[in-house]
C-alpha positions as CSV (number, residue, x, y, z in Angstrom):
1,X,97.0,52.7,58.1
2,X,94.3,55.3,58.1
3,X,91.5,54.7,61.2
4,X,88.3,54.5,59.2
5,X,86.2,55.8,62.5
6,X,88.3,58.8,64.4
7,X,86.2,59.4,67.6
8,X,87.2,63.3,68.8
9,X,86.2,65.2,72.0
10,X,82.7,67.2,71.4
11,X,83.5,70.6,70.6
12,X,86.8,70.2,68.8
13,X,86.0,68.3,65.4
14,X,88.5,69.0,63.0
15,X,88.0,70.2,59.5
16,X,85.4,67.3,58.1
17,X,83.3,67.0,55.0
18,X,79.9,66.8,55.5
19,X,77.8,63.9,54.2
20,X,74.3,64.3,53.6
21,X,72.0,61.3,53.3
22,X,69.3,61.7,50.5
23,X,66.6,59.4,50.3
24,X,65.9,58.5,47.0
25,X,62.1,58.8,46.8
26,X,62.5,62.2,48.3
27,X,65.1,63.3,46.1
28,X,62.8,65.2,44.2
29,X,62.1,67.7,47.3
30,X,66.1,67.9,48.1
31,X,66.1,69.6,45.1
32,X,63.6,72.2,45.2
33,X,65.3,73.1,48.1
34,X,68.7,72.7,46.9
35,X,70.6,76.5,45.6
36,X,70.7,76.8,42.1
37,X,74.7,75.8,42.0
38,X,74.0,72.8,43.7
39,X,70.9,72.0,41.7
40,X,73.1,72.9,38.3
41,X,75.7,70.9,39.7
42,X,73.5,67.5,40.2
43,X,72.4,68.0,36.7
44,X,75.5,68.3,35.5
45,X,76.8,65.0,37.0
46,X,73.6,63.4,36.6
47,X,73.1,62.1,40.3
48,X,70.0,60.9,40.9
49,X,70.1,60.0,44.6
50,X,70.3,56.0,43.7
51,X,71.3,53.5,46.2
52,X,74.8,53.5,47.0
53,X,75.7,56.3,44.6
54,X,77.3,59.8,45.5
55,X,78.2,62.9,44.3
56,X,80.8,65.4,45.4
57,X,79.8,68.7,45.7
58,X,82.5,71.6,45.2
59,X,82.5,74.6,47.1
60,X,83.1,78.1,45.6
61,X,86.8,77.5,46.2
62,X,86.8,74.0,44.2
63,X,87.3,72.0,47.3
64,X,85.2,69.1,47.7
65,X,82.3,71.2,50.3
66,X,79.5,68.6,50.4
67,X,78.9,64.9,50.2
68,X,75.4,63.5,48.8
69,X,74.4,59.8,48.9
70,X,72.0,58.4,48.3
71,X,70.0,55.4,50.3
72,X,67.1,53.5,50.0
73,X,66.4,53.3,53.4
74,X,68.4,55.7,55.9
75,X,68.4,52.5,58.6
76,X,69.7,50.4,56.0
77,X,72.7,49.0,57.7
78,X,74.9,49.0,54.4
79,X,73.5,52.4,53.4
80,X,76.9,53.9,53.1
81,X,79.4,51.1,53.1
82,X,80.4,51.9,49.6
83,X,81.9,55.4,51.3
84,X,85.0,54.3,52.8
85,X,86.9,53.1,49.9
86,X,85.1,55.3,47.3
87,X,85.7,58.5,49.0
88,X,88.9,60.6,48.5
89,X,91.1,60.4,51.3
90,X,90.4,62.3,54.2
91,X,88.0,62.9,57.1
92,X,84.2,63.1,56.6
93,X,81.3,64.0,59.2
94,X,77.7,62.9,58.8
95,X,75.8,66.4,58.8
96,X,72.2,64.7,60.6
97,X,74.5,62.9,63.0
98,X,73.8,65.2,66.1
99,X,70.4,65.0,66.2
100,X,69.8,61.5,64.9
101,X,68.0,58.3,67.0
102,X,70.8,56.5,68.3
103,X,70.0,53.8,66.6
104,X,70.3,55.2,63.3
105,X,73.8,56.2,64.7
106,X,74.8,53.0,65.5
107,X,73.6,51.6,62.0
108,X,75.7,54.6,60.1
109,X,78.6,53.9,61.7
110,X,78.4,50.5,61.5
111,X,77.6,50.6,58.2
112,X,80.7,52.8,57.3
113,X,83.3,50.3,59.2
114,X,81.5,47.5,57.3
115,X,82.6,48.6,54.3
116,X,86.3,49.9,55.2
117,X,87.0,46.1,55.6
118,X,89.9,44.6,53.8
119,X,92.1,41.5,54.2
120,X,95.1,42.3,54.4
121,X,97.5,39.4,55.9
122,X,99.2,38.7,52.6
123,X,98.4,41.4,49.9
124,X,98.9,45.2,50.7
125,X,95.5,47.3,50.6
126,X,94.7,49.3,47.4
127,X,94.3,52.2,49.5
128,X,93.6,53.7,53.1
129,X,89.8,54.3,53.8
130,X,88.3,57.4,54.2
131,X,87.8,58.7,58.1
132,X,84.8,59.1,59.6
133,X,84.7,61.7,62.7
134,X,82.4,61.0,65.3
135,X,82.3,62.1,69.1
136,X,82.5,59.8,71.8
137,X,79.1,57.7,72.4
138,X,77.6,54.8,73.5
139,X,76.8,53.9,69.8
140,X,80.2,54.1,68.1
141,X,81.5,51.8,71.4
142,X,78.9,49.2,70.5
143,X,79.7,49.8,67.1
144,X,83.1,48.8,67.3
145,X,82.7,45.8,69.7
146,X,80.1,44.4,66.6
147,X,82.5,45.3,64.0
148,X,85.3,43.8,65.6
149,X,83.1,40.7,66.3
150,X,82.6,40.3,62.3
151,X,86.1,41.4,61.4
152,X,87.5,38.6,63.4
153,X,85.1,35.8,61.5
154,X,86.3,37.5,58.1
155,X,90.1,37.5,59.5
156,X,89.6,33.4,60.2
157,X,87.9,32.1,57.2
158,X,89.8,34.2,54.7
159,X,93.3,33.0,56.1
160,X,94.3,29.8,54.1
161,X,94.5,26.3,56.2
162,X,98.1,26.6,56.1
163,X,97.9,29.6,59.1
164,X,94.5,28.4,60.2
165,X,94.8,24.9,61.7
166,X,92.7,23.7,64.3
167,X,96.2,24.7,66.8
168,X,95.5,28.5,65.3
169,X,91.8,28.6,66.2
170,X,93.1,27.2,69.6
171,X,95.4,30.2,69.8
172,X,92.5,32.5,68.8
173,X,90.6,31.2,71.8
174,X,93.7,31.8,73.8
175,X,93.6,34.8,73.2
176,X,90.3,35.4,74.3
177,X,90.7,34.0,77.5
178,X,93.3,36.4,78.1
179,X,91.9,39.3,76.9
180,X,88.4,39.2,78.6
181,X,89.3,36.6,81.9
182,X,87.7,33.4,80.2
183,X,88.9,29.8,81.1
184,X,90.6,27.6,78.7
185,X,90.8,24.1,78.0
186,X,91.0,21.9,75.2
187,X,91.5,18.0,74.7
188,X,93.9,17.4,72.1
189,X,94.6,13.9,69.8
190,X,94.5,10.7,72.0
191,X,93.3,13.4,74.6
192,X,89.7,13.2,72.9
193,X,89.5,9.4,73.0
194,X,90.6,9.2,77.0
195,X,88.3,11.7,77.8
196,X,85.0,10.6,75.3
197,X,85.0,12.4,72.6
198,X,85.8,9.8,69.7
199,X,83.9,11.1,67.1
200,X,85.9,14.4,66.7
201,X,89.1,12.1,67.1
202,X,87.8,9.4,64.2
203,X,87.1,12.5,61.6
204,X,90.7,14.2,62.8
205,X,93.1,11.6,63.4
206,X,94.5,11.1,59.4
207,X,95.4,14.6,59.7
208,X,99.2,16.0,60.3
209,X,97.5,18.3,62.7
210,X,96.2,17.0,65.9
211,X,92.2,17.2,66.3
212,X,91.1,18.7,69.4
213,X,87.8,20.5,71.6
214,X,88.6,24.0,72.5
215,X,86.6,24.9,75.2
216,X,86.3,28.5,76.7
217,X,83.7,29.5,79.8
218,X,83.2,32.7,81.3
219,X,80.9,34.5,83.6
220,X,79.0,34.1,86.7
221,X,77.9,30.6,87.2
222,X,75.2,31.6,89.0
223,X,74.0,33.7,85.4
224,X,72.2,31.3,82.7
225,X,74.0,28.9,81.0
226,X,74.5,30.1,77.2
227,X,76.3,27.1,75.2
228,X,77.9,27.9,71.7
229,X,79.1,25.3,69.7
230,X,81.1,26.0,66.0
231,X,82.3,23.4,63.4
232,X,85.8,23.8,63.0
233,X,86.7,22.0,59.7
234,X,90.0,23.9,58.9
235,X,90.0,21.9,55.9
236,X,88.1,19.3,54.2
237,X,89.2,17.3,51.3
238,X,86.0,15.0,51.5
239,X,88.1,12.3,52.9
240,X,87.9,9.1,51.2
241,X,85.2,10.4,49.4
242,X,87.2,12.9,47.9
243,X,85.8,15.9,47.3
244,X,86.2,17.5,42.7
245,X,88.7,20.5,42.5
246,X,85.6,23.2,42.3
247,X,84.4,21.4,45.4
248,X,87.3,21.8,47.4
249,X,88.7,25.1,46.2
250,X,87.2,26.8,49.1
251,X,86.9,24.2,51.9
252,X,89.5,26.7,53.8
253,X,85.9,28.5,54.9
254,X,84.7,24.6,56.3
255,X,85.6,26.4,59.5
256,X,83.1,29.2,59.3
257,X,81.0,27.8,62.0
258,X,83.8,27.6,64.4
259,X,84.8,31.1,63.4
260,X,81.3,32.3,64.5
261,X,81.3,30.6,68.1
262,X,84.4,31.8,68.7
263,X,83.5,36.2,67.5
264,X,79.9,35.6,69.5
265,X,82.0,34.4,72.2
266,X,83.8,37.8,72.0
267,X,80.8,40.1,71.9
268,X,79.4,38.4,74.8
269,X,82.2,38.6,76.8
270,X,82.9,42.4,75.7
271,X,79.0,43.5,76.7
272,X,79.2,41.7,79.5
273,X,76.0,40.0,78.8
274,X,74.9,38.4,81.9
275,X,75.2,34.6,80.9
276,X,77.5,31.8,82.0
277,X,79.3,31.2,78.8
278,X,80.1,27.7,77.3
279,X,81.5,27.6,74.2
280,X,83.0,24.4,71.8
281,X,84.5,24.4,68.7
282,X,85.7,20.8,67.7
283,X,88.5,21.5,65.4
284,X,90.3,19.3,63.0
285,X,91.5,18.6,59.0
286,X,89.2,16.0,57.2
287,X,92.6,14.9,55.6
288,X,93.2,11.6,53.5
289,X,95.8,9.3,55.2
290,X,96.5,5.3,55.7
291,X,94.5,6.2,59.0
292,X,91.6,8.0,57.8
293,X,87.9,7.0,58.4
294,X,86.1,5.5,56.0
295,X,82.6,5.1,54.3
296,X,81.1,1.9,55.9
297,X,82.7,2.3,59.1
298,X,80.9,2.8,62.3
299,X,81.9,5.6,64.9
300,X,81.2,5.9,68.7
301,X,80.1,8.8,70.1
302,X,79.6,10.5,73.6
303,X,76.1,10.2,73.7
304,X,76.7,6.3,73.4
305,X,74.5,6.1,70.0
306,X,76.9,4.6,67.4
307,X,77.3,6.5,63.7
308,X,77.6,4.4,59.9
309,X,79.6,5.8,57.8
310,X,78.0,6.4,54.7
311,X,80.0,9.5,53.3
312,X,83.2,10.3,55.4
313,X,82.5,14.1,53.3
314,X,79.1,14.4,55.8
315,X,81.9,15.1,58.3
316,X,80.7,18.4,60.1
317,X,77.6,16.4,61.5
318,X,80.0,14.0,62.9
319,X,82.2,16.0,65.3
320,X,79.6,18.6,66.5
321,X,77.2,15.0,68.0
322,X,80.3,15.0,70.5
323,X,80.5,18.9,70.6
324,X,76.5,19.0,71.0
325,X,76.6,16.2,73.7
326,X,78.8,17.5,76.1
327,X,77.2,21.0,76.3
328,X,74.2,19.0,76.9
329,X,75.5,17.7,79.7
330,X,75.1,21.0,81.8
331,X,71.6,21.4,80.9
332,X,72.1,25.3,79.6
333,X,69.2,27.5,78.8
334,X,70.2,27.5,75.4
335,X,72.5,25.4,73.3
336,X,73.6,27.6,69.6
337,X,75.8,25.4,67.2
338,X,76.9,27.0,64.0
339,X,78.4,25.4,61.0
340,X,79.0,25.5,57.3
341,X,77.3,22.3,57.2
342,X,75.5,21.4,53.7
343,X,75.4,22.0,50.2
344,X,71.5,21.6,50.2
345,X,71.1,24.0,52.5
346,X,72.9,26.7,49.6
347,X,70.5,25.3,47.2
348,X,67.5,25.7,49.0
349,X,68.5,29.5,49.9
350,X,71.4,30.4,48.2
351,X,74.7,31.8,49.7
352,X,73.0,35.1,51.3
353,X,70.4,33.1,53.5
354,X,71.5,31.2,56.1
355,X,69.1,28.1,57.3
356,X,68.1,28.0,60.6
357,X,66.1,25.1,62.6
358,X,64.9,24.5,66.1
359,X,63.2,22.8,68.8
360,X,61.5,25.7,70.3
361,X,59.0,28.2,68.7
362,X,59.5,30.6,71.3
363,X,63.7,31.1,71.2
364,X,62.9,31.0,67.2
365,X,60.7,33.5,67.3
366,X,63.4,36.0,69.0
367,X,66.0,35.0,66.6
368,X,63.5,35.9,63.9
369,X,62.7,39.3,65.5
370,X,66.7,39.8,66.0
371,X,67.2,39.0,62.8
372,X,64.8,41.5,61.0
373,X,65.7,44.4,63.5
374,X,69.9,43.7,63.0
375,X,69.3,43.4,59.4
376,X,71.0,40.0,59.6
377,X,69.0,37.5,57.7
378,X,67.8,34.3,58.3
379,X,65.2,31.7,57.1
380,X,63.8,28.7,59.4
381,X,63.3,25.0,57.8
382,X,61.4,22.5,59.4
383,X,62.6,19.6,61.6
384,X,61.1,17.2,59.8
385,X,60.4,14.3,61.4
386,X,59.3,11.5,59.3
387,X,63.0,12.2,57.4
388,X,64.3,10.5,59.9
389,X,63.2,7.4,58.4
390,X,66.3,8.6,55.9
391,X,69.2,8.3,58.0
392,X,68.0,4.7,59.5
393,X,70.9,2.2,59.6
394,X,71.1,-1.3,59.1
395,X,74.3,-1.8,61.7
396,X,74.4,1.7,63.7
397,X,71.7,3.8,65.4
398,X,72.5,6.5,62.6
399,X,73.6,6.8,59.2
400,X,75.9,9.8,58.3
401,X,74.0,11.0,55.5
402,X,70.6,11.0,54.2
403,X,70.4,10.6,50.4
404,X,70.1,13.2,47.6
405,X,67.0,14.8,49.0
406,X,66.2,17.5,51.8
407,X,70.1,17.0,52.7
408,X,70.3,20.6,55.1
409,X,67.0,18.7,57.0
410,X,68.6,15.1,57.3
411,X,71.4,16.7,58.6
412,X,69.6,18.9,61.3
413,X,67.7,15.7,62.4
414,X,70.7,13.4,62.7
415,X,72.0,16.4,65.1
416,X,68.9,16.7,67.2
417,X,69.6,13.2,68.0
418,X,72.8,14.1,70.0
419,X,69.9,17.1,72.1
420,X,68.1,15.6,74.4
421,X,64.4,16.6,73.8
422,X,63.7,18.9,76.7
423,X,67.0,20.9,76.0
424,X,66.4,24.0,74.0
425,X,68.3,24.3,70.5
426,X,68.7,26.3,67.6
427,X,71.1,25.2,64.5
428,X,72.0,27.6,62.0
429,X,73.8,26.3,58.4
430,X,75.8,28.8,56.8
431,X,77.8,29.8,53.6
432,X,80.0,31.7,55.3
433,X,81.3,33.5,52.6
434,X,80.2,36.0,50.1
435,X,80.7,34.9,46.6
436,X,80.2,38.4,45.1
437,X,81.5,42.0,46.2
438,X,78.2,43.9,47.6
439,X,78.5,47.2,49.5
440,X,79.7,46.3,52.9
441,X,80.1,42.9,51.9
442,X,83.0,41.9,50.2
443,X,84.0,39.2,48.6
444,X,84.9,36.5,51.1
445,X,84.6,35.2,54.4
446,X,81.3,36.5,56.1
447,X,79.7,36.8,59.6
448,X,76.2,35.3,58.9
449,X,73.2,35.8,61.7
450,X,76.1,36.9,64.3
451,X,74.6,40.3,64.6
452,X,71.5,38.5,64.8
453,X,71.9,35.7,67.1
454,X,74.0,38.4,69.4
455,X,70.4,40.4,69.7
456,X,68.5,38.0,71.0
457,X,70.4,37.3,74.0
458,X,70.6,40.4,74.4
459,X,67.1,40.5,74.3
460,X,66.5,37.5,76.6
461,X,69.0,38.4,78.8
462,X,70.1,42.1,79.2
463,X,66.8,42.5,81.7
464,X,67.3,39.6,84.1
């Protein structure tokens, strides 16, 4: 298949299109300042420099001489991920690329691989994407190492449960300990109950497919302690409380969160950020079986506080109070858990917006800057604490679910209870997916705040 970002040695760029940027408020001076064939030619086609729009521009001979987009915002970080697969075949150059900040760089060329994603494991592409030529830079290696980060989230959540068990997210972080000299363990079926982690093991055990903790570290241990937790739900049916057709349709993504852990995981280990990695993803199928858990229940946990049953669907909360527990345990700086958690949280923001909540302003406030500069959206929600009063229990310390109201809160407070109160926390609840087709963003599986959340240890760390 066709590279969609050809790096080449300065000096010896092959033929390449050029592709001029045109902002669309200032479209009005490109063309003053446009020749009169090019001007004619605009008309003609009636570009007008919109957002994600383009027009070819033919040369004298009636080959295809220019490229003009048009973009809102030149930093825009999808500016011209409609390119790739709209393009002709063939390699492209950006014309300001030479002289450009290199941040701009790395948002163009991000912004081009972005949008030459497809998933391909069972259904051959419509077509190759058109090839971006670049020289050798710092940017288009960063580039790649983010892109590669959200291809790999995409790859997982879009591969049905049948291929992406909690076994193949095991072999994912396998692989990753190979590839960048991580350690790798993981606690498997009885496993989890011998060594304390019987919440994961009460949610996995109806399953064909063995629940497990995959565990990867990596780095210095004399570097701060970073701990990344994911949910890894490789499928949930609900349970007992089985989930309506619509509802389950998708539940294939009810792994997203594990998916995330495991591509931050990667870009940390790939910039070498200097942190003592810790990362969890408690994996297993929320399957229906003569062993399955059930509403009314009551489930022990590692923190010793005991869990009621009230929904065996609220599942996701339930194996990360283990996950959450144990990296606890090492008092790290900072403890991230991400997980496709609730529908109220998709109600509250919708799909695009993933929630976030934590105990500390000041890590917040980071994430937030992160967030604006990556592009990579995010909204906080308050840890509110007088809903706790909604997941009270008559016979356990904790009830599984809160009621109909402020369900993406409830379930951020019953998590807090598994953080001890000095340890510093941030929870993010994601969709994971993208239920439309937006430049850059296909429909699909989706790396949410990644970008983000991998900025601001960069930012807290890269200095120390």
């Amino acid at each position: 298949m066709t590279i969609a970002v050809e790096c080449v040695i300065a000096g010896s760029v092959p033929t390449a299109i050029p592709i001029t940027l045109v902002v669309t408020a200032e479209y009005k001076n490109f063309l003053a300042a446009a020749s009169d064939t090019t001007r004619a030619w605009l008309h003609a086609t009636d570009f007008r420099a919109n957002p994600h729009t383009h027009a070819l521009v033919p040369g004298a001979d009636g080959h295809i001489a220019q490229v003009l987009v048009g973009v809102r915002d030149p930093n825009d970080v999808y500016a011209i991920s409609h390119l790739p697969l709209a393009l002709p075949a063939g390699r492209y150059t950006i014309s300001d690329i030479a002289g450009a900040a290199p941040s701009l760089i790395l948002s163009w060329l991000l912004s081009w691989q972005l949008g030459s994603y497809q998933f391909t494991r069972y259904k051959k592409p419509k077509r190759d994407p058109a090839t971006l030529v670049v020289t050798p830079s710092p940017e288009i290696d960063h580039a790649h190492m983010i892109y590669a980060a959200v291809k790999l989230v995409r790859d997982l959540v879009n591969t049905p449960t049948e291929d992406m068990g909690p076994q193949h997210l095991s072999d994912v972080a396998q692989s990753l300990a190979k590839e960048f000299g991580a350690t790798f363990n993981e606690w498997v079926g009885e496993d989890l109950l011998r060594h304390n982690f019987p919440a994961i093991y009460a949610v996995g055990r109806a399953s064909h497919r063995p629940p497990r903790l995959i565990e990867l570290t990596w780095g210095d241990s004399q570097h701060p302690r970073v701990a990344i937790v994911g949910k890894g739900v490789c499928f949930d049916t609900g349970g007992v409380n089985l989930k309506g057709a619509d509802g389950m349709r998708w539940m294939k993504k009810d792994m997203g969160g594990g998916a995330h852990a495991l591509a931050l995981a990667r870009l940390i280990m790939a910039a070498k950020l200097p942190v003592h990695l810790h990362m969890l993803v408690p994996a297993v199928e929320n399957a229906v079986s003569g062993n399955a858990y059930r509403p009314g229940e009551v489930v022990a946990t590692r923190a010793g506080r005991t869990i009621e049953i009230g929904n065996t669907d609220a599942e996701g909360r339930v194996i990360l109070a283990d996950a959450l527990a144990f990296a606890a345990e090492h008092k790290p700086d900072i403890i991230i858990d991400f997980a496709t958690l609730t529908g109220a949280a998709r109600v509250a923001l919708g799909p695009e917006l993933p929630a976030v909540f934590s105990n500390r302003d000041d890590w917040f406030s980071r994430l937030d800057a992160a967030s604006k500069n990556a592009e990579d959206p995010l909204w906080r929600l308050p840890l509110w604490q007088n809903y706790n009063s909604l997941i009270d229990s008559n016979i356990a310390d904790l009830n599984n679910t809160g009621g109909p109201q402020a369900g993406a809160i409830t379930a951020a407070l019953f998590l807090e209870h598994f953080v001890p109160q000095q340890q510093a926390w941030i929870h993010i609840d994601q969709f994971s997916w993208n239920p439309r087709a937006r430049p850059g963003r296909p429909e699909g599986g989706e790396a949410q705040t990644l970008r983000a959340v991998f900025a601001m240890l960069e930012m807290a760390y890269r200095k120390q």
